[in-house]
C-alpha positions in Angstrom: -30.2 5.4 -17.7 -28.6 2.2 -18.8 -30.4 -0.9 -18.1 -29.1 -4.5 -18.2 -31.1 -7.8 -17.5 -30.0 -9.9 -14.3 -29.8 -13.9 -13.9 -33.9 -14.1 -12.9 -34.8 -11.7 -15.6 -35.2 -8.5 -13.6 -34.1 -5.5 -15.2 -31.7 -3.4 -13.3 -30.4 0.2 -13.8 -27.0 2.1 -13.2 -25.4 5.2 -14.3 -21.8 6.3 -14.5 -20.2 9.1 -13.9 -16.4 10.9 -13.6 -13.7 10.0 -15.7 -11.0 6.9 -15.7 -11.1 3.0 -15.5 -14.9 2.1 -14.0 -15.9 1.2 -10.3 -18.5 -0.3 -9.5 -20.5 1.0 -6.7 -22.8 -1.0 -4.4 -24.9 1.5 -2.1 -26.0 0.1 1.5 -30.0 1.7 3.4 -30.2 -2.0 3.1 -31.8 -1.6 -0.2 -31.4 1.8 -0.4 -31.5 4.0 -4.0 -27.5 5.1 -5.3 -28.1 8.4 -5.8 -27.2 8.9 -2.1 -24.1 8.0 -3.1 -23.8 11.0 -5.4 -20.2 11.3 -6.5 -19.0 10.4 -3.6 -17.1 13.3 -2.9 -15.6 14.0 -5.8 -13.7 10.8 -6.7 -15.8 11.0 -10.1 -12.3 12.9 -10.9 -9.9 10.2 -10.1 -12.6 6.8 -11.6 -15.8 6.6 -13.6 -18.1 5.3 -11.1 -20.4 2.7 -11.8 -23.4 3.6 -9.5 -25.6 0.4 -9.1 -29.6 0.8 -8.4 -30.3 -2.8 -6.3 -32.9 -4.6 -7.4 -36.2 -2.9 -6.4 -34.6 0.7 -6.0 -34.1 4.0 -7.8 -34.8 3.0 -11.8 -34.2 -0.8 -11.4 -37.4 -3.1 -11.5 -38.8 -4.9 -8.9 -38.3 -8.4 -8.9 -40.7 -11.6 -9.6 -39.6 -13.2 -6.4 -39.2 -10.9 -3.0 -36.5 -13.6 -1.6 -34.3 -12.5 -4.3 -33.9 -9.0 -2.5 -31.3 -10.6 0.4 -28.1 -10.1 -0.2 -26.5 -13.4 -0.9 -29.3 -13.7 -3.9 -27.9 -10.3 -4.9 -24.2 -11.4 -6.1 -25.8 -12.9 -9.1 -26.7 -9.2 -10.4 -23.1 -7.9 -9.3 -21.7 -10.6 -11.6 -24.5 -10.2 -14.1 -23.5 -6.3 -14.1 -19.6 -7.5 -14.2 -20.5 -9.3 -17.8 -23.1 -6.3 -19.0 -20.1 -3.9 -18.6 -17.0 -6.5 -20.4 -15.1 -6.3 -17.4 -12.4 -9.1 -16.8 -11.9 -7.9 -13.6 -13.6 -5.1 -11.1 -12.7 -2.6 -9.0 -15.5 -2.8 -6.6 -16.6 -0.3 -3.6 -19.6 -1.5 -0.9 -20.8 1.3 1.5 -22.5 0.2 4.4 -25.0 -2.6 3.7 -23.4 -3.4 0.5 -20.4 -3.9 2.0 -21.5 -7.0 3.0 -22.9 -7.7 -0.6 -19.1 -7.0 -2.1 -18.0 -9.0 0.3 -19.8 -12.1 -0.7 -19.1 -11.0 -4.1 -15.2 -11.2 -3.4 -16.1 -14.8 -2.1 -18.3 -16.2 -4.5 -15.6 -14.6 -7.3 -12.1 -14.1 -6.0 -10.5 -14.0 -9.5 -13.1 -11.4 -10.8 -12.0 -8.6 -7.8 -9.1 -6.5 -9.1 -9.1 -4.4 -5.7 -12.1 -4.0 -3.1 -13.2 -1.1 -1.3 -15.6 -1.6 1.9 -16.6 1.8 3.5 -18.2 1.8 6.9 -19.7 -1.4 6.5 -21.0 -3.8 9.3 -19.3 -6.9 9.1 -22.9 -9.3 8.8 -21.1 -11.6 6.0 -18.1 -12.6 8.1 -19.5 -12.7 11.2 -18.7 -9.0 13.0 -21.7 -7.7 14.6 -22.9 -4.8 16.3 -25.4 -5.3 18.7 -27.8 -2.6 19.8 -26.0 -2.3 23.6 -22.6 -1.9 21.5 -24.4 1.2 19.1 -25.8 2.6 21.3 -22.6 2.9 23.9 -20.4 4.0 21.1 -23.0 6.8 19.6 -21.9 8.4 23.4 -19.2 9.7 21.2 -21.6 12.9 20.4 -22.4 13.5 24.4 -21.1 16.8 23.3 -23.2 18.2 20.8 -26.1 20.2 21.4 -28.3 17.9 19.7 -27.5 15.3 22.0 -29.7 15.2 24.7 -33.0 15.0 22.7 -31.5 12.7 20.1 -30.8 10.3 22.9 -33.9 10.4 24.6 -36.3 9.5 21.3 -33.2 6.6 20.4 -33.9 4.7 23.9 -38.0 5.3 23.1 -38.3 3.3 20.0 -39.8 0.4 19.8 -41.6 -2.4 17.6 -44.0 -0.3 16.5 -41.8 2.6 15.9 -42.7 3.7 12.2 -39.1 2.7 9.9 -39.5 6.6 8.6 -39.4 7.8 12.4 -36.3 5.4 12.8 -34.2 7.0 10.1 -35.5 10.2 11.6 -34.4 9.5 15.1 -30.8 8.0 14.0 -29.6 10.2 11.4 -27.5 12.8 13.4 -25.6 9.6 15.0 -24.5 9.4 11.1 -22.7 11.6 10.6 -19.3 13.4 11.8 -21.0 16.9 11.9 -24.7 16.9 11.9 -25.0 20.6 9.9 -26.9 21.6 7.1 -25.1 19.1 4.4 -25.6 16.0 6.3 -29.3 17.2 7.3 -30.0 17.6 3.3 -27.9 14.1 2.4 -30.0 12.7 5.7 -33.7 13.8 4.5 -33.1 11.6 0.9 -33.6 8.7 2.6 -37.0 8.5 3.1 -37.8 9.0 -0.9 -34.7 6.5 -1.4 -35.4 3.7 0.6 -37.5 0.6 -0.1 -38.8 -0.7 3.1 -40.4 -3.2 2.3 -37.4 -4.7 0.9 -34.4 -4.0 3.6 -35.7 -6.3 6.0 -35.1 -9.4 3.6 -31.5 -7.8 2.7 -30.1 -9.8 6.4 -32.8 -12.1 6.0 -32.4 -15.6 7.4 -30.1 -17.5 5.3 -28.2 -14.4 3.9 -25.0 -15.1 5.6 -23.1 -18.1 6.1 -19.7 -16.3 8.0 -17.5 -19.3 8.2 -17.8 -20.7 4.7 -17.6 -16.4 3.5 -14.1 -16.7 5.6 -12.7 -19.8 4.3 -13.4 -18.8 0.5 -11.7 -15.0 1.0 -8.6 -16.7 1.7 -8.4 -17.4 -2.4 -9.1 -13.4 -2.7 -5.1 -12.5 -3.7 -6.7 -8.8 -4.7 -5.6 -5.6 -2.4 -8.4 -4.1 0.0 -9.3 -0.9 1.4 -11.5 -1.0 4.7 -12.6 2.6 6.0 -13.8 3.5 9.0 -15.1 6.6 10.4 -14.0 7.7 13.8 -16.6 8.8 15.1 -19.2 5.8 13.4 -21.2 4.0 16.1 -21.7 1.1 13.6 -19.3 0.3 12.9 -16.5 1.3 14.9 -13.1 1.5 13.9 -12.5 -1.7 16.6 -15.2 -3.3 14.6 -14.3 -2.3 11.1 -10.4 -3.3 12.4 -11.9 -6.9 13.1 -13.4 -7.4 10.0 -10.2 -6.1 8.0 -9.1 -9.0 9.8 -10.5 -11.5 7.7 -9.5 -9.9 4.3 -5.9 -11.9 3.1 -4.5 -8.4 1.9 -6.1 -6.0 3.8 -5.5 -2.4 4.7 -7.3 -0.4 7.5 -7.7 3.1 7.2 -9.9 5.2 9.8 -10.8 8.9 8.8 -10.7 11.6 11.6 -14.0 12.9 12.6 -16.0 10.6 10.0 -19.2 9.2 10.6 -21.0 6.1 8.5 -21.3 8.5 5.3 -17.8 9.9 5.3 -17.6 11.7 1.6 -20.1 13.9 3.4 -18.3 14.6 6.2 -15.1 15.4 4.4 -15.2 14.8 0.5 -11.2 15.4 0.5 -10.5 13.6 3.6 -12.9 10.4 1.7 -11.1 10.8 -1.6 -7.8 10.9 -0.8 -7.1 7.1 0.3 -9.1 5.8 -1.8 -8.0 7.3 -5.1 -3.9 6.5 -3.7 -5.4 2.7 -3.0 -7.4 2.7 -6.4 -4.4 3.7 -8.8 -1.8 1.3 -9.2 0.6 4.0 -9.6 0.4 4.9 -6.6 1.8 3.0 -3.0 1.6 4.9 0.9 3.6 4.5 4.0 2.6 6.1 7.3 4.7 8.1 8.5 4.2 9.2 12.4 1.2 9.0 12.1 0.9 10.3 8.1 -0.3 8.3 5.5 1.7 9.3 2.6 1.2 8.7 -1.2 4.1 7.9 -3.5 4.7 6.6 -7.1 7.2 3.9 -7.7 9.1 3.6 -11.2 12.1 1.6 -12.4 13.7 -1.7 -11.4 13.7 -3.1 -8.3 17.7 -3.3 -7.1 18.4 0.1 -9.0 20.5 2.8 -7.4 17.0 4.7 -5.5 16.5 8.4 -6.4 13.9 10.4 -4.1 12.0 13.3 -5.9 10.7 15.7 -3.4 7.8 18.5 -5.1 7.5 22.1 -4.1 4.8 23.8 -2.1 1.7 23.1 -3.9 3.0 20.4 -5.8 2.8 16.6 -5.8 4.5 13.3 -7.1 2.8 13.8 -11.0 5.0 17.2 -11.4 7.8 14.9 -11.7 6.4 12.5 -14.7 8.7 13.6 -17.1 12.2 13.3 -15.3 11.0 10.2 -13.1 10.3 8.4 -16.7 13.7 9.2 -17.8 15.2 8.7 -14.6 14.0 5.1 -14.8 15.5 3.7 -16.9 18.8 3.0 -14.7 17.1 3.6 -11.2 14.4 2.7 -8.7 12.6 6.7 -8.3 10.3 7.1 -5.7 8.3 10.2 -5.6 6.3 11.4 -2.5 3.4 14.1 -2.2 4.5 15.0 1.2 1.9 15.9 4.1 -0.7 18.2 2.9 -0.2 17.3 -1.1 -1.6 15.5 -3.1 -2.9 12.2 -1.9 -1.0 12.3 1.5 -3.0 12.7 4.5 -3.7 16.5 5.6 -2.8 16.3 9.2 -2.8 20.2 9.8 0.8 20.6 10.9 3.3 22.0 8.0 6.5 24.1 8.3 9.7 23.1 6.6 11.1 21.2 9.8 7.5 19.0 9.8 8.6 18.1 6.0 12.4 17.8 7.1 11.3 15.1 9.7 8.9 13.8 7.4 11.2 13.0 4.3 13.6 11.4 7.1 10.9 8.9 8.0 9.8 8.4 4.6 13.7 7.1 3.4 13.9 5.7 6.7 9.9 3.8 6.3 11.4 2.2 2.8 14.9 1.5 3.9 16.1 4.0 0.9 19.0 5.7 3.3 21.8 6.4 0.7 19.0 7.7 -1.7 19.9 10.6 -3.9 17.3 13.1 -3.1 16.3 15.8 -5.7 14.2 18.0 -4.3 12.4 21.5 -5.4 11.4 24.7 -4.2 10.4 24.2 -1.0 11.0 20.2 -0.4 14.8 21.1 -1.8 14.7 23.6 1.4 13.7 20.7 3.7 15.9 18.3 2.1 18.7 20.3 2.9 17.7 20.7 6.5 17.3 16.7 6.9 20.7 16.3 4.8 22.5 18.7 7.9 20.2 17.1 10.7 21.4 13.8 9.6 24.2 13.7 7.2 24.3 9.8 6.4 20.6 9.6 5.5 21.0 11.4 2.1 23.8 9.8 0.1 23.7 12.6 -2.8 21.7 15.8 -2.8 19.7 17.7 -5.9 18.6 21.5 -4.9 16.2 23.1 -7.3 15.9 26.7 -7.5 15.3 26.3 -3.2 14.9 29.0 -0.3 18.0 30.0 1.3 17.0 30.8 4.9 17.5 34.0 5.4 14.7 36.7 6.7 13.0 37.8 3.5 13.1 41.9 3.0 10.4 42.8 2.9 8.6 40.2 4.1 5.7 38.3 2.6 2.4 39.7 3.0 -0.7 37.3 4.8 -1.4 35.3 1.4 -4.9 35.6 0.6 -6.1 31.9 -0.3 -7.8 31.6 -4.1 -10.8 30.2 -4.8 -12.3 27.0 -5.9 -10.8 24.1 -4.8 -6.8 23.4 -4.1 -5.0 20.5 -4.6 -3.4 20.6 -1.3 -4.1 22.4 2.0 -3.9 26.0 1.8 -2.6 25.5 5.7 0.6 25.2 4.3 0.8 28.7 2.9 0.4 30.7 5.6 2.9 28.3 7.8 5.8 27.9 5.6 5.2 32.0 4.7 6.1 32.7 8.7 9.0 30.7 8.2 10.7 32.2 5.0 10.0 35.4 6.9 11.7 35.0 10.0 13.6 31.7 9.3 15.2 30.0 12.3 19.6 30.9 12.0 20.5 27.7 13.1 19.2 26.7 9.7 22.0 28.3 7.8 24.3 27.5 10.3 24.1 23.7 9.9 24.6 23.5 6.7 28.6 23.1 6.7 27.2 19.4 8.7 25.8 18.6 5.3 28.0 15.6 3.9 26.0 14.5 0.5 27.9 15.7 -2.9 25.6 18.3 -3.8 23.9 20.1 -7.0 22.8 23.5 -6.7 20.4 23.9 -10.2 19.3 27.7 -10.3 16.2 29.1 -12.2 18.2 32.3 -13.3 16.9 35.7 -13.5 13.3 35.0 -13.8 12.9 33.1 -10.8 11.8 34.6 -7.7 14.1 32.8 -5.8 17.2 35.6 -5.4 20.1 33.9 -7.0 23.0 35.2 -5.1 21.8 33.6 -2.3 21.8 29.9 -4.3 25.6 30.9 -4.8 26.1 31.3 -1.3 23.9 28.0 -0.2 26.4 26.1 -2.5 29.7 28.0 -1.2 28.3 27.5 1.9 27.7 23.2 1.6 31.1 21.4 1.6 30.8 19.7 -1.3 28.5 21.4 -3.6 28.9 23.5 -7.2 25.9 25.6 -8.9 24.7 25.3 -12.4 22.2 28.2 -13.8 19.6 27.2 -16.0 18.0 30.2 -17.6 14.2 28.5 -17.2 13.0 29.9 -14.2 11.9 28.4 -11.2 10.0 25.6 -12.4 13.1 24.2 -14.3 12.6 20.6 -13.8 9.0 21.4 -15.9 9.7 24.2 -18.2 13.4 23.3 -18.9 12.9 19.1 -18.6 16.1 18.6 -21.2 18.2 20.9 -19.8 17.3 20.2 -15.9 17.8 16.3 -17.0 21.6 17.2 -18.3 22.3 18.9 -15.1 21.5 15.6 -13.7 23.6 13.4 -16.2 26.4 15.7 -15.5 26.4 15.5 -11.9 26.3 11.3 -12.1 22.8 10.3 -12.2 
């Protein structure tokens, strides 16, 4: 494990692990061992994470002088850690109790934070606090759950003497969103993690000076992330909301059903935010509700182009064209609802993504955008472009669906497994549809106003191609072009799908 030496001396310890630009990771207990951190649900795939073991925990050593354990005395090793590893500038995440350390950290060092990340964290530095009556009125949230009643009756016992083990014992199932056999295994760590002798001095007297911690965030010019879990008694999305407050640049984001360790809860659910908010690439917009992902490229003041993926898709299948398409326009691509890093709220169908793409053009004040859409975002663009005909000012349509009832129709799909890189929801939904499609869906089409490109994948597509003949007989001002790639032309035909484009004025 690599080991680095601190401003007193003391010998600390961290490991990394994923792939990407580093993040350093400060875990919370107080004073509780990173490796109940773990990979944090997976986000080892988007950042290497740089998984700190506070002074007196997991492999780091104990230090000369106890009073160094409280958090304020603590920044020193962040920074020390900051220099060990060359780092300029860091991307920093603090669950929980170090929350409060990166927070001070962020103060102390404004120009050293290149973006912060605070999960579930009480607000102690800047002066949020949850008191005991507040907890315990918001853990009423699980009144439901089976485990309730019991849970509740040995949280109102304890007392002074109450062993610190018991404690954790008695409050873990008010951590988590769904106390089943994951968060029971992440729960029983704790007591092998932990160094209680130590978390007491962590909010010692002294650690926290709130006012002083407020003024000096208002130099922090970095972006940062503050997540909540819904159903967290401490904090609560109201508290977590306050303390966002206080942040110059702040976003809120609370995660459905989450409790105080929420990569356990829902490792995609966790990951998703926080890998959009991490890359720089990548910018959201909520839409209804949605929090959609989307990458920007090209100047600011260009003519705007909107690239719309296909069913199981995102924004990165259109790296090739978007990079080409630069070069004379501002191109936004979205991962639409369900995709990518977008938010999965459960509802898909190709009128959710219709409405969807309208608020998205409508969110960034892009109507007039050319839209060049695939599969099936070109089918929903087309339904948005007939719903409302001055929202799209031109109109792409790549190898799409043409709405009429499939014969025969689609079998149940059967999902694959492993892990998907979008919600396997969306099969089943948008299947029903291509089935028995809705007529008013072909009947609307003459509405559509928007000079239109019909791009066909030729004879190996599955898409049937007379059909892409009639959509663009059918549109008033529409003409085909065939290119003999397939349906993925935009990826397996790049030079040819990017003339298509040239030819039609982009």
């Amino acid at each position: 494990m690599p080991m680095f030496t601190s401003y007193d001396g003391t010998e600390l310890a961290y490991r990394t692990e994923g792939r990407g630009e580093p993040l350093v990771c400060l875990a919370g207990g107080p004073m509780r061992d990173a490796a109940y951190l773990g990979d944090l649900g997976g986000l080892t795939a988007h950042r290497t994470l740089v998984l700190l073991d506070a002074r007196g925990t997991g492999a780091s050593a104990a230090p000369a002088d106890p009073g160094t354990y409280r958090c304020d005395r603590q920044v020193g090793d962040v920074e020390a850690l900051r220099r060990h590893l060359g780092l300029e500038r860091l991307d920093l995440l603090g669950h929980s109790a170090g929350g409060n350390l990166a927070t001070l950290y962020a103060a102390a060092h404004p120009e050293r934070i290149r973006s912060l990340v605070v999960v579930t964290s009480a607000g102690r530095a800047l002066g949020v606090l949850t008191t005991d009556e507040e907890w315990d009125e918001a853990a009423e949230v699980f009144a439901d759950r089976p485990w309730y009643p019991g849970a509740r009756a040995a949280l109102d016992a304890i007392g002074p003497d109450t062993p610190p083990a018991r404690v954790r014992e008695i409050v873990a199932p008010f951590g988590y969103g769904r106390w089943d056999a994951a968060a029971q295994e992440h729960a029983a760590g704790e007591a092998e993690q932990a160094n209680d002798l130590a978390a007491p001095v962590y909010h010692g007297e002294g650690a926290y000076t709130p006012e002083a911690t407020r003024r000096a965030l208002a130099a922090l010019t970095a972006p940062v992330l503050v997540l909540a879990g819904e159903r967290d008694p401490g904090p609560t999305p109201a508290k977590a909301a306050e303390a966002a407050a206080f942040f110059p640049n702040a976003e809120l984001v609370v995660l459905p059903g989450a409790g105080h360790f929420p990569w356990v809860d829902d490792a995609d659910a966790f990951v998703r935010p926080v890998a959009a908010f991490l890359d720089p690439e990548v910018r959201t917009v909520t839409v209804d509700g949605v929090r959609l992902a989307y990458r920007v490229r090209g100047s600011r003041g260009a003519p705007p182009v909107v690239l719309v993926h296909g069913r199981g898709e995102n924004s990165t299948t259109w790296a090739r064209i978007a990079a080409e398409l630069s070069a004379d326009h501002r191109v936004y691509a979205v991962d639409l609802r369900g995709h990518g890093l977008s938010d999965r709220p459960g509802r898909y169908g190709f009128d959710a993504f219709r409405d969807e793409l309208g608020g998205f053009l409508k969110a960034l004040g892009l109507a007039g955008a050319t839209v060049v859409a695939h599969s099936m975002g070109g089918g929903s663009a087309y339904l948005l472009a007939a719903a409302e005909p001055d929202l799209v000012g031109r109109l792409v349509l790549e190898d799409v669906p043409v709405f009429f009832p499939l014969d025969p129709p689609r079998p149940p799909a059967v999902r694959p497994e492993g892990p998907l890189g979008f919600d396997w929801e969306i099969v089943p939904s948008t299947d029903a549809q291509l089935n028995a499609p809705d007529p008013a869906w072909r009947e609307e089409l003459t509405a559509i106003k928007a000079p239109t490109l019909v791009v066909a994948g030729g004879p190996t597509s599955h898409v049937r191609q007379d059909r892409l003949s009639w959509l663009a007989d059918r549109i008033p001002d529409a003409r085909l072009v065939a290119v003999d790639a397939g349906h993925l032309v935009h990826t397996d035909a790049p030079d040819a799908f990017l003339a298509a484009l040239r030819s039609f004025g982009l």
